[in-house]
N, CA, C and O of each residue as an XYZ file, in Angstrom:
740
protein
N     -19.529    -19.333      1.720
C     -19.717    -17.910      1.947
C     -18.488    -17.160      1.466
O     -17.311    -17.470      1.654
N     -18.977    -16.116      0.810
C     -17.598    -14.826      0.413
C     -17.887    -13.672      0.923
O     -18.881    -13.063      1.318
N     -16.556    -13.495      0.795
C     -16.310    -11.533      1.564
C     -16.299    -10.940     -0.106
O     -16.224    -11.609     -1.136
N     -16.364     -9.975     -0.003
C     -16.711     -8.595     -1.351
C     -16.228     -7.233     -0.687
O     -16.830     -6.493      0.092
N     -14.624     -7.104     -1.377
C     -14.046     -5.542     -1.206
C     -14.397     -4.935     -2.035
O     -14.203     -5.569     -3.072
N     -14.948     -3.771     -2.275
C     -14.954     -2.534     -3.235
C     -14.697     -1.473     -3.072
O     -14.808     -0.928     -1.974
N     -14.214     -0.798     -4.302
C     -13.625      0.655     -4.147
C     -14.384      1.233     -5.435
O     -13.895      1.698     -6.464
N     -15.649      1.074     -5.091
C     -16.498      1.650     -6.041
C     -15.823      2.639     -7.201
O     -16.156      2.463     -8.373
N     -15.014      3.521     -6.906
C     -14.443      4.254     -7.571
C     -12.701      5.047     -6.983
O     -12.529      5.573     -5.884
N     -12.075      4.962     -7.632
C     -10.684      4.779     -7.106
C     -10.074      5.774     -8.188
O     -10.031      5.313     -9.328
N      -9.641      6.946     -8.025
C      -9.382      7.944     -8.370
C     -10.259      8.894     -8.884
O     -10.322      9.105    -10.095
N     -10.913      9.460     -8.103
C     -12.389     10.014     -7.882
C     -11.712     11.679     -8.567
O     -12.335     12.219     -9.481
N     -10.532     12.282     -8.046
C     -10.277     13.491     -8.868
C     -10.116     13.541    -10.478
O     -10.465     14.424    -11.261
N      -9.222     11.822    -10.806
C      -8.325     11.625    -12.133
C     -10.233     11.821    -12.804
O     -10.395     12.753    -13.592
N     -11.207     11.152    -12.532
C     -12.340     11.376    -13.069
C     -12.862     12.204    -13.317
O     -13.408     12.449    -14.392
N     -12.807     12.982    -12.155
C     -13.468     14.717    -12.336
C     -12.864     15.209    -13.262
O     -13.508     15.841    -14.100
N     -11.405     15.066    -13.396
C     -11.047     15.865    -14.565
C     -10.857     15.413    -15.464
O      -9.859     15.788    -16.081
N     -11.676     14.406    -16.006
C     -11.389     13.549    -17.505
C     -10.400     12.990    -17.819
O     -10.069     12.672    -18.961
N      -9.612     12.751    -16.456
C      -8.592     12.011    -17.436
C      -8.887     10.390    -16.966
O      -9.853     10.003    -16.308
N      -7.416      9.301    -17.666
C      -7.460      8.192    -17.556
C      -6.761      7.633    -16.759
O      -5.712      8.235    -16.529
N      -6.967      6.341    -16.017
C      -7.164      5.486    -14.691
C      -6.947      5.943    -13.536
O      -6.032      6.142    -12.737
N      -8.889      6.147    -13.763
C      -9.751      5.796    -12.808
C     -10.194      4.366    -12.269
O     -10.973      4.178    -13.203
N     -10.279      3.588    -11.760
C     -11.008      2.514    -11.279
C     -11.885      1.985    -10.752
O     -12.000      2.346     -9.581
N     -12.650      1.208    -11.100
C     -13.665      0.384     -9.870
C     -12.557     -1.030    -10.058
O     -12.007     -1.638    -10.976
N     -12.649     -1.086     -8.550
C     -11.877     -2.388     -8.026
C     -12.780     -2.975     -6.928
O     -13.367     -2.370     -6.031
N     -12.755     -4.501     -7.246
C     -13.879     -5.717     -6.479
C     -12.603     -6.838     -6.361
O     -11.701     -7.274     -7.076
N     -13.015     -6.974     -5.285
C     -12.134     -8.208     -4.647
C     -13.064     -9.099     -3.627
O     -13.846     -8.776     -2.732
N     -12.644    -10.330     -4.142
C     -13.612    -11.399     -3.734
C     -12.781    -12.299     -3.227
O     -11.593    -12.209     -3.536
N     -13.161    -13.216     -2.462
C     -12.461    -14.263     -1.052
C     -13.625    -14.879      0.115
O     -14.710    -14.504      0.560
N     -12.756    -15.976      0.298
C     -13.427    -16.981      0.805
C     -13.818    -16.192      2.749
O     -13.084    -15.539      3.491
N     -14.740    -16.503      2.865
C     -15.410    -16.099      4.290
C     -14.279    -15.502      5.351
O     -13.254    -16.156      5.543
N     -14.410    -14.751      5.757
C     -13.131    -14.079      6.887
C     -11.126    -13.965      6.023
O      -9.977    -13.985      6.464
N     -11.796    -13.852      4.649
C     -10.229    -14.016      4.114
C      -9.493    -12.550      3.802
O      -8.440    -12.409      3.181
N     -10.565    -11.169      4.573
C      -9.725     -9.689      4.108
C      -9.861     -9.247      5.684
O     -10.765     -9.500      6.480
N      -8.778     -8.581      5.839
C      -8.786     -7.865      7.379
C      -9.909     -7.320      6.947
O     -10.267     -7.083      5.793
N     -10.730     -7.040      8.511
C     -11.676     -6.022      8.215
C     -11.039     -4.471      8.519
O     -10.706     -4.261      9.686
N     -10.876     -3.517      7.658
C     -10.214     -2.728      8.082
C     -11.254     -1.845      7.786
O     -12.029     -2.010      6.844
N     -11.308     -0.410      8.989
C     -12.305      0.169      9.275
C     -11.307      0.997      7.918
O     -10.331      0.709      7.226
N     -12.519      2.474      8.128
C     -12.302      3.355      7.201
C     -11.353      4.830      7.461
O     -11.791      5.969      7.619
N     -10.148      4.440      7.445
C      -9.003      5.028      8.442
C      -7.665      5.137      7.298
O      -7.490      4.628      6.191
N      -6.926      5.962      8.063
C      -5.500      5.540      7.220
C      -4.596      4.798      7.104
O      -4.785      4.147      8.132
N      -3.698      4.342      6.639
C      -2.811      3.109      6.598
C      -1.869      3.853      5.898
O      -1.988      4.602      4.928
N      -0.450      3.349      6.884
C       0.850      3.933      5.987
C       1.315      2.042      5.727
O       1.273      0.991      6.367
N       1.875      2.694      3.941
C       1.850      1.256      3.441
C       3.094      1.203      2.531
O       3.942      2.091      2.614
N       3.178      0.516      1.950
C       4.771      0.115      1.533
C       4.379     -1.435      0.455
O       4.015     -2.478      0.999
N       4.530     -1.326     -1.023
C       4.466     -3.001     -1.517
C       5.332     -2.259     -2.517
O       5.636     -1.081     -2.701
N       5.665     -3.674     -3.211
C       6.407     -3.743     -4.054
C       5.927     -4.886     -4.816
O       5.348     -5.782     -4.201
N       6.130     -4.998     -6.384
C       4.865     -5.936     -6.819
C       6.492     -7.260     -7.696
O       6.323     -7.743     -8.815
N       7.739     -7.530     -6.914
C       8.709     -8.769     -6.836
C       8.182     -9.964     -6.550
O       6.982     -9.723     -6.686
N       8.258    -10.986     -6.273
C       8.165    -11.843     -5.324
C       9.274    -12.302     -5.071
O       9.632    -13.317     -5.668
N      10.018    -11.761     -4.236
C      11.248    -12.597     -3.616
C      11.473    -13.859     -2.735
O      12.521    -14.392     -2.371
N      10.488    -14.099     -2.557
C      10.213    -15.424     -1.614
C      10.301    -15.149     -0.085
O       9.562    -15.722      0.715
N      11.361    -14.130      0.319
C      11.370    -13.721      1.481
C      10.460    -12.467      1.697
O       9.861    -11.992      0.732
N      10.365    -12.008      2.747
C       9.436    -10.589      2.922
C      10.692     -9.839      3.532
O      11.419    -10.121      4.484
N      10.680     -8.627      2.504
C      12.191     -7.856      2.551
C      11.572     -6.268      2.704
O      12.413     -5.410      2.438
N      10.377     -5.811      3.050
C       9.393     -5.166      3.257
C       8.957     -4.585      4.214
O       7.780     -4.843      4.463
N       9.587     -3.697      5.039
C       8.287     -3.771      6.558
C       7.885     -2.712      6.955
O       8.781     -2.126      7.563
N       6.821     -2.075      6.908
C       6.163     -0.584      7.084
C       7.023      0.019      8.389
O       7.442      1.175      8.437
N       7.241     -1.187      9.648
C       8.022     -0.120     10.412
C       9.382     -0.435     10.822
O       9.936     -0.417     11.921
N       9.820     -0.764      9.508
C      11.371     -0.293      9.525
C      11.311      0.972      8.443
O      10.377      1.339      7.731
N      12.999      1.631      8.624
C      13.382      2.839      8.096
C      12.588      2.815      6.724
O      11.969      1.818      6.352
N      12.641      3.733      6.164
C      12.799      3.916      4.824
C      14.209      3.713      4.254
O      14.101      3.182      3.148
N      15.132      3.871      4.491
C      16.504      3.847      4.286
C      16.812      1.964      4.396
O      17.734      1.464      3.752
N      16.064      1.274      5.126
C      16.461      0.022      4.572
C      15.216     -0.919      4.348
O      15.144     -2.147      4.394
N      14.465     -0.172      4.148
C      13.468     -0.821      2.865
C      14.044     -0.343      1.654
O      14.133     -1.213      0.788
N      14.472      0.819      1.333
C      14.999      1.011      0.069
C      16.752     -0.017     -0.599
O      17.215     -0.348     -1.691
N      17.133     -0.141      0.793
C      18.366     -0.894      0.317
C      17.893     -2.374      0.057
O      18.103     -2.951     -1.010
N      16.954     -3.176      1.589
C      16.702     -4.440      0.789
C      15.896     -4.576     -0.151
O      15.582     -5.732     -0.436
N      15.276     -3.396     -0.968
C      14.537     -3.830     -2.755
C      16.114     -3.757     -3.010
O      16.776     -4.784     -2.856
N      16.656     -2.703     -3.352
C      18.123     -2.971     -3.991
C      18.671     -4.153     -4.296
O      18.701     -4.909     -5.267
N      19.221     -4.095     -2.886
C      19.868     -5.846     -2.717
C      18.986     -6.475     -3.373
O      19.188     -6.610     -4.580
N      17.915     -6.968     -2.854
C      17.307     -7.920     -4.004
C      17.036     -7.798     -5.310
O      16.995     -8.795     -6.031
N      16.857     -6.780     -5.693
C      17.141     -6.078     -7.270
C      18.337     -6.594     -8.273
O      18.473     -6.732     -9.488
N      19.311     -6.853     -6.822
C      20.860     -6.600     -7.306
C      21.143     -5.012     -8.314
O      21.713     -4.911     -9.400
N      20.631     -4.142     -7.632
C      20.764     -2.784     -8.216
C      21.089     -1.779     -7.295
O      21.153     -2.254     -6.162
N      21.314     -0.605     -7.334
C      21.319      0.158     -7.008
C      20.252      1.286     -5.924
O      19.181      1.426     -6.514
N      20.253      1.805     -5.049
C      18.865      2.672     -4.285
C      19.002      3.357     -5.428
O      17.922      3.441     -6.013
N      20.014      3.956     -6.063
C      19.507      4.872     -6.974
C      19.226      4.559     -8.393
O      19.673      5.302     -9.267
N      18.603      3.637     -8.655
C      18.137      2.886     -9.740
C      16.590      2.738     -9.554
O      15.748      2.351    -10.364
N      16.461      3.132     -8.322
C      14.843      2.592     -7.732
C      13.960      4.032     -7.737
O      14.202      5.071     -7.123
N      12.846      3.713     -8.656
C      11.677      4.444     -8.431
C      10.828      4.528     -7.486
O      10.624      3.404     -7.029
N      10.288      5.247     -7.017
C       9.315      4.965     -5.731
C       7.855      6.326     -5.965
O       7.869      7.557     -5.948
N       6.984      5.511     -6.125
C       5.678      6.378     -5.947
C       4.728      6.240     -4.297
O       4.273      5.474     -3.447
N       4.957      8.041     -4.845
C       4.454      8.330     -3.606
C       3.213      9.458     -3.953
O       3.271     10.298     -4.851
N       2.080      9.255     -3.008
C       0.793     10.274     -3.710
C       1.559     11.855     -3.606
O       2.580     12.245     -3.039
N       0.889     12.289     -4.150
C       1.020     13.771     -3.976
C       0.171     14.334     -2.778
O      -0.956     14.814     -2.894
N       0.780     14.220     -1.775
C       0.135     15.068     -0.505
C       1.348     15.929      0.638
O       2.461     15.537      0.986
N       0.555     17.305      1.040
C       1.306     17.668      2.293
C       1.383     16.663      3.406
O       1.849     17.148      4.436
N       1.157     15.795      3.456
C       1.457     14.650      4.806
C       2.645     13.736      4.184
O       3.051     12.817      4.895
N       3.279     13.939      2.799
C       3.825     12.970      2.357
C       5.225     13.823      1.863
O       6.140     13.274      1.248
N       5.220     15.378      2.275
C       6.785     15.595      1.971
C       7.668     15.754      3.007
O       8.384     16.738      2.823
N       7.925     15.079      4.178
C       9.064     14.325      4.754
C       9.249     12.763      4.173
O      10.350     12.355      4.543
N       8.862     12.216      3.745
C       8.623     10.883      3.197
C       9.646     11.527      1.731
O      10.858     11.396      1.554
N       8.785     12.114      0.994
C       9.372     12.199      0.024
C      10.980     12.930     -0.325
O      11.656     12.670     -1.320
N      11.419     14.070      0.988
C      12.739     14.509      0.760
C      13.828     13.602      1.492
O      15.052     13.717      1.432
N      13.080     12.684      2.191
C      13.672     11.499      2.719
C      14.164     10.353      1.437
O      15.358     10.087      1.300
N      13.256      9.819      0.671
C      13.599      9.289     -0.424
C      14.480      9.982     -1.891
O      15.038      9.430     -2.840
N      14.287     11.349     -1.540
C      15.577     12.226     -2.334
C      16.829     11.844     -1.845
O      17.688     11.268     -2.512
N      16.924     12.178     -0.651
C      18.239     12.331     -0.301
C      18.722     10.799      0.085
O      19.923     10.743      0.350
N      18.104      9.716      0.154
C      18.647      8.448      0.389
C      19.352      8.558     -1.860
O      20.449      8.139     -2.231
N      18.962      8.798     -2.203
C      19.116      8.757     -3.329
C      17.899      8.317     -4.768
O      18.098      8.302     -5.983
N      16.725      8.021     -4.001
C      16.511      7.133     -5.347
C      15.506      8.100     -5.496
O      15.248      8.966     -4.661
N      14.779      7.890     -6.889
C      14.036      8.482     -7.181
C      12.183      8.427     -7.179
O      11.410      7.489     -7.377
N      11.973      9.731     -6.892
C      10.226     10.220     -6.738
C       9.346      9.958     -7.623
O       9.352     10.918     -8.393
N       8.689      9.301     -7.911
C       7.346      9.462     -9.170
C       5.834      9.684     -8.361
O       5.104      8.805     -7.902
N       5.644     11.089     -8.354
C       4.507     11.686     -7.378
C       3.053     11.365     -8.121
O       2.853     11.603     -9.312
N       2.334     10.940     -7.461
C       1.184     11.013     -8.233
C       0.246     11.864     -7.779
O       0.753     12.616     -6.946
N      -0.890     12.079     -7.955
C      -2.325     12.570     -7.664
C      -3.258     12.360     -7.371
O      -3.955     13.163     -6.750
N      -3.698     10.967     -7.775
C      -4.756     10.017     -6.881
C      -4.511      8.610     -7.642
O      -3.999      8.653     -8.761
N      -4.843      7.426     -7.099
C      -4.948      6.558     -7.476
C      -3.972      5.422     -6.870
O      -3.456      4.598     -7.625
N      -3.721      5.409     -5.360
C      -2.779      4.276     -4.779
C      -3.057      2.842     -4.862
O      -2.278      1.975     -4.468
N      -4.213      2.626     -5.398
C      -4.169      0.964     -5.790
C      -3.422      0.602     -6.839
O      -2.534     -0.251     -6.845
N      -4.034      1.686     -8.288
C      -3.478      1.781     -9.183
C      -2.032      1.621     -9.294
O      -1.419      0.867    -10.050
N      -1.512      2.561     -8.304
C       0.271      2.624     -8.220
C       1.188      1.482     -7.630
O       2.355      1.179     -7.876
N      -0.005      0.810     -6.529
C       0.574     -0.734     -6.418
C       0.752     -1.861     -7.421
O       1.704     -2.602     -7.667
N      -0.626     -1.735     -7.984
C      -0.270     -2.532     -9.101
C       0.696     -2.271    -10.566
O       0.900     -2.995    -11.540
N       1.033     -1.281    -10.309
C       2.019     -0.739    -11.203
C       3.270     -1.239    -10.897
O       4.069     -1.400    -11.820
N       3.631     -1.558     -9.573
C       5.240     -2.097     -9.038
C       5.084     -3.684     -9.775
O       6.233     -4.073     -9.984
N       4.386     -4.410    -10.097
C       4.118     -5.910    -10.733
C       4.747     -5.579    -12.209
O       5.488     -6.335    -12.837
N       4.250     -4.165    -12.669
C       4.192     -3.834    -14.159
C       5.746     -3.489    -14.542
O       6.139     -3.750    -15.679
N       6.758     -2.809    -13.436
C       7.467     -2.375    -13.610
C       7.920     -0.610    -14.139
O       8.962     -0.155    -14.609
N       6.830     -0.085    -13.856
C       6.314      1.070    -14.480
C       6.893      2.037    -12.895
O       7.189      3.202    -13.163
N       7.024      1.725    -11.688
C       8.202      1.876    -10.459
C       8.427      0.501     -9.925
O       8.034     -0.533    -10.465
N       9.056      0.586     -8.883
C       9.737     -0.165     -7.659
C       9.263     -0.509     -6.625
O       9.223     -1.676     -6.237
N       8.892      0.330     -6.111
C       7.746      0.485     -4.549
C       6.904      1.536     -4.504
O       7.079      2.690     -4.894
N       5.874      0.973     -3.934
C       4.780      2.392     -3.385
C       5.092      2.574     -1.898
O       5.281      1.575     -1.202
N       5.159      3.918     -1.334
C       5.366      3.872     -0.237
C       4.274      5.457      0.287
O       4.084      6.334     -0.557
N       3.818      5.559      1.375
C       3.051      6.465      1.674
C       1.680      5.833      2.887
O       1.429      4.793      3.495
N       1.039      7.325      2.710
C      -0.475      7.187      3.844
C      -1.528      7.292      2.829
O      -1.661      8.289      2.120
N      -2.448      6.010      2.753
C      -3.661      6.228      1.993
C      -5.073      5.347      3.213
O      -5.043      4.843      4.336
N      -5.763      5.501      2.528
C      -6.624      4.901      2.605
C      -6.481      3.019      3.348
O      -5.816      2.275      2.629
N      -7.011      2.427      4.537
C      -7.124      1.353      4.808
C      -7.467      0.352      3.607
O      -6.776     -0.497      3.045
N      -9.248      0.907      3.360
C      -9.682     -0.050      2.753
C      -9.241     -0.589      1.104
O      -9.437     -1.618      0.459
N      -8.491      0.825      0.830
C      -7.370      0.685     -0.270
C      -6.442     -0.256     -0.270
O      -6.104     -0.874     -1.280
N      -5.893     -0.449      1.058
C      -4.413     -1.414      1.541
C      -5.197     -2.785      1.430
O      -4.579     -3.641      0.797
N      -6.101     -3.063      1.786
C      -6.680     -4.286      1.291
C      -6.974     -4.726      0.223
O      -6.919     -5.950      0.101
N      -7.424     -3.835     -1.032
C      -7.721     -4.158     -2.181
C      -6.280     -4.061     -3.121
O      -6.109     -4.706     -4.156
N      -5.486     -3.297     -2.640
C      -4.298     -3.501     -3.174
C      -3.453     -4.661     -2.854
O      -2.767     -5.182     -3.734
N      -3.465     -5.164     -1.453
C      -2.913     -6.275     -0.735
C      -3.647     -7.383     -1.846
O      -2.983     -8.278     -2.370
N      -4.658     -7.245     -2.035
C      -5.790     -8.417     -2.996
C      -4.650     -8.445     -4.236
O      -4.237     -9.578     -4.486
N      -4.158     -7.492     -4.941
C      -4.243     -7.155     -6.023
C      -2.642     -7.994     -6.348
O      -2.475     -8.672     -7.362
N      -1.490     -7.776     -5.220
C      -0.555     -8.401     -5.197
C      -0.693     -9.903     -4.721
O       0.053    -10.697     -5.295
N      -1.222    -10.215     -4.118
C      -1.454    -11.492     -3.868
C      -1.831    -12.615     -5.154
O      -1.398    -13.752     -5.341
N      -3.178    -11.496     -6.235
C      -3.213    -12.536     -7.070
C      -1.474    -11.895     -8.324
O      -0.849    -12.615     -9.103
N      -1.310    -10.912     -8.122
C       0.202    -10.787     -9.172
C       1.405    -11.035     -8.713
O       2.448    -11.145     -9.356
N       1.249    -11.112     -7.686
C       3.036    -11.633     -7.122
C       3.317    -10.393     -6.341
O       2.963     -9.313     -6.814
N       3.774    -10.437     -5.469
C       4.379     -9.091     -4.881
C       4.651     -9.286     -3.119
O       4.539    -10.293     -2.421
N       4.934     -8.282     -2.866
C       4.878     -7.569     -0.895
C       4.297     -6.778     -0.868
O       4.220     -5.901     -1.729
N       3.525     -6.879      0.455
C       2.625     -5.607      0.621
C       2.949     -5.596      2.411
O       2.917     -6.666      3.019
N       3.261     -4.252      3.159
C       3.322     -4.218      4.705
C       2.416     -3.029      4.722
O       2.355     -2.315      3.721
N       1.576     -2.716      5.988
C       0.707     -1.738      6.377
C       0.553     -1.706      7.703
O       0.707     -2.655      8.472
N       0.210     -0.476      8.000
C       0.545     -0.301      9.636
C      -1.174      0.704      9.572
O      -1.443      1.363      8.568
N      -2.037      0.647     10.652
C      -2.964      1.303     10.730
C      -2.688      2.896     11.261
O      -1.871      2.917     12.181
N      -2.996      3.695     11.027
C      -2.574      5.225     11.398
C      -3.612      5.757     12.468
O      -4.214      6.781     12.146
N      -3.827      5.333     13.396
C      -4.690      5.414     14.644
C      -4.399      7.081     15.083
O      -3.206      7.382     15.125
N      -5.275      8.048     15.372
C      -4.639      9.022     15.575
C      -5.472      9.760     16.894
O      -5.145     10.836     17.394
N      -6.769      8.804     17.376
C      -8.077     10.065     17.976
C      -8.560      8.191     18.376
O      -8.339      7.075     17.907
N      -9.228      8.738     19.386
C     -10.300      7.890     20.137
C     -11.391      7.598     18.921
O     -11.370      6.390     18.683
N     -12.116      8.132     18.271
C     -12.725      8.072     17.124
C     -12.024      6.585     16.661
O     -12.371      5.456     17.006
N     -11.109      6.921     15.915
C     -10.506      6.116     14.570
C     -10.418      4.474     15.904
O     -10.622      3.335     15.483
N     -10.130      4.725     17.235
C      -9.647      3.523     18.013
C     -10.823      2.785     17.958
O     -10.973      1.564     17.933
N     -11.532      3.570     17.943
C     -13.569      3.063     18.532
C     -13.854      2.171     17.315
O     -14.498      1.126     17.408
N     -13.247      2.725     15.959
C     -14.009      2.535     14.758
C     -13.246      0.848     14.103
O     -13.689      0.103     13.229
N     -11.971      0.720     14.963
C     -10.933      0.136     14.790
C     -11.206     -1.179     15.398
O     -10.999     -2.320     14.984
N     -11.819     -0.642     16.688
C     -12.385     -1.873     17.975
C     -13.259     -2.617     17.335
O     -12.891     -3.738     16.986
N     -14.533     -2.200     17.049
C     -15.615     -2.055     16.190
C     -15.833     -3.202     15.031
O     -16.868     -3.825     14.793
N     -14.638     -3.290     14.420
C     -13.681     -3.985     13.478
C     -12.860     -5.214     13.616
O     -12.450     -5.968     12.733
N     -12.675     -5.269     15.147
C     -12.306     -6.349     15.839
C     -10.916     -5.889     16.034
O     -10.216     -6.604     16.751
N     -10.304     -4.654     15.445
C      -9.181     -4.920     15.725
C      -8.762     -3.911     17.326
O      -9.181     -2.765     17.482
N      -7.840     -4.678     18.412
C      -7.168     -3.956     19.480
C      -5.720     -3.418     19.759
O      -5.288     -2.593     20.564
N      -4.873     -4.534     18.367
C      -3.481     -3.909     18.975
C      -3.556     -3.149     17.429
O      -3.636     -3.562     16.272
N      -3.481     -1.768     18.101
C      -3.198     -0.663     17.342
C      -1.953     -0.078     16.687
O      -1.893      0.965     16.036
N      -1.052     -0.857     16.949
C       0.504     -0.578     16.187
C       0.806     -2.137     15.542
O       1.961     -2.561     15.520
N      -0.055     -2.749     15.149
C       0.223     -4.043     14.221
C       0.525     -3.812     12.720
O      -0.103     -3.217     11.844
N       1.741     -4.507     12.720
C       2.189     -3.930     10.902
C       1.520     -5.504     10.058
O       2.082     -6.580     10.263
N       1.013     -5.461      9.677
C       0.308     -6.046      8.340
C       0.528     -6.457      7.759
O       0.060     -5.881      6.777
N       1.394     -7.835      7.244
C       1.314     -8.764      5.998
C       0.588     -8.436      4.965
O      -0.305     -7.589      5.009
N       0.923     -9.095      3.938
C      -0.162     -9.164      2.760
C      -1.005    -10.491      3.246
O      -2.219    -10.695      3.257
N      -0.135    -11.135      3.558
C      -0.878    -12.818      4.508
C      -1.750    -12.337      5.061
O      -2.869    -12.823      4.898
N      -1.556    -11.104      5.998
C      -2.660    -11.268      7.168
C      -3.793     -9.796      6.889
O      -4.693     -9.332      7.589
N      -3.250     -9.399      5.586
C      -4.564     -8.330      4.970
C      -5.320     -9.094      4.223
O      -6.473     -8.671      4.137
N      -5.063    -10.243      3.543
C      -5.821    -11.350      2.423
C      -5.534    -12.951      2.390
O      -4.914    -13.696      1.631
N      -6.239    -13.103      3.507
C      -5.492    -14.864      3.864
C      -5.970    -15.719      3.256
O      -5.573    -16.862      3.480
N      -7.060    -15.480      2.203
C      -6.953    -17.095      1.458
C      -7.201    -16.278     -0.061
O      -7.249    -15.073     -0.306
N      -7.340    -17.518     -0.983
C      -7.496    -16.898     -2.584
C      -8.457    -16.028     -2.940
O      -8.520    -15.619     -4.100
């Protein structure tokens, strides 16, 4: 038996307006191998390295997630790119990553896309609030390219808890592996 993620369509504006990458993304795995994550937000954080260690963690600072990519970089915070979507929920995040020093690459839609871009080298880290079922197909996406991925569920209303329960999941402040968003191949 297999599980089947889809994101039927994954930058649904970049489409409307003709431009290029847009996506359909399918991710496939062996029986119970993707969190089931309801249809909610997730603040998330990967980086597409493989350092062997997990140097990554949605709820530590921003200020030293940005130093341990560094350190492990052996570079500089201010050498480091970081994409973050373009949203009003995302500019304390983003004058936070100004002033630590490193630099912004804002986008407009497309956060799977931008994960798999940290593998490419095209930034450093994605960091921000998107989409759950996104954090899974992106978690998919580093797993088969090499990378870190941490995610924390953004629970905000009895609603999202119900929808969460529902899902099997109860502890509501659990930060997220890529291990434990996509546990087998």
């Amino acid at each position: 038996k297999y599980e089947i993620a889809v994101a039927p369509l994954e930058g649904t504006t970049i489409l409307a307006n003709g431009n290029n990458g847009a996506l359909s993304v399918c991710a496939v795995t062996n029986e119970n191998g993707f969190l089931k994550a309801p249809d909610i937000y997730m603040k998330k954080i990967a980086i597409g390295f493989d350092f062997g260690e997990e140097i990554i963690n949605v709820d530590q600072s921003c200020k030293n997630n940005l130093q341990n990519i560094a350190t492990a970089k052996k570079c500089n915070v201010t050498d480091l790119i970081v994409t973050i979507l373009n949203r009003p929920r995302h500019q304390k995040l983003i004058s936070e990553v100004k002033s630590i020093g490193a630099r912004v690459r804002l986008i407009n839609d497309g956060d799977i896309a931008a994960v798999i871009e940290t593998t490419k080298g095209i930034s450093d880290v994605y960091m921000g609030i998107g989409g759950s079922p996104e954090g899974v197909l992106a978690a998919s996406a580093l797993k088969a390219l090499g990378g870190q991925f941490s995610g924390q569920l953004v629970i905000d209303s009895d609603e999202e808890r119900e929808k969460s329960r529902k899902m099997g999941i109860n502890d509501f402040l659990k930060v997220y592996s890529l291990k434990e968003l996509v546990s087998d191949d």
